[in-house]
C-alpha positions in Angstrom: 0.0 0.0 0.0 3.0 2.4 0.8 1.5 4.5 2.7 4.0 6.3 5.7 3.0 6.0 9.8 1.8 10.1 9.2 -0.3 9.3 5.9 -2.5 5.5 7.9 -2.7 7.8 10.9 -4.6 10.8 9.3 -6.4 8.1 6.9 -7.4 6.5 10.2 -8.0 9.8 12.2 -5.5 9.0 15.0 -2.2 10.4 15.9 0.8 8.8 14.8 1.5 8.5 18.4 -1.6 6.4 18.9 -0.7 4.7 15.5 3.0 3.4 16.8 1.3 2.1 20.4 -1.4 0.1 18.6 1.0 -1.6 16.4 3.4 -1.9 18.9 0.6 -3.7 21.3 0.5 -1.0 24.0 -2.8 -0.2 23.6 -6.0 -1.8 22.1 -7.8 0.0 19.0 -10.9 1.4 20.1 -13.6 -0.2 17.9 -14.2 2.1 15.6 -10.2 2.7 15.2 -10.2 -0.8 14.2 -12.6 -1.1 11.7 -10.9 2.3 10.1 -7.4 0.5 9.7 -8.9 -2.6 8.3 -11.2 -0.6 5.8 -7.7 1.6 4.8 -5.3 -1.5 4.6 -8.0 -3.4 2.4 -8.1 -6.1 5.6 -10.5 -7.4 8.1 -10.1 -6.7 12.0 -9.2 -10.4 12.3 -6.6 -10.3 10.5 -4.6 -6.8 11.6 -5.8 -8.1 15.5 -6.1 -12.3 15.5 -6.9 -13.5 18.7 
């Protein structure tokens, strides 16, 4: 996709900072933060956040 951390994050409507703790597994994605990253990256919540 080739998008950068700056360009998902606005796409997403987080902050990068919130971007970089979700993928890092600090915090959970709210819900709807979720559903936004898996509807940008053309990918389901199950597979971006497998249980």
């Amino acid at each position: 996709m080739g998008l950068t951390q700056d360009q998902l994050a606005k796409k997403v409507g987080v902050t990068r900072a919130r971007l970089e703790q979700i993928e890092n597994s600090k915090r959970e994605p709210r819900l709807g933060e979720a559903k936004r990253l898996a509807e940008v990256l053309d990918s389901s919540i199950e597979e971006l956040f497998p249980s």
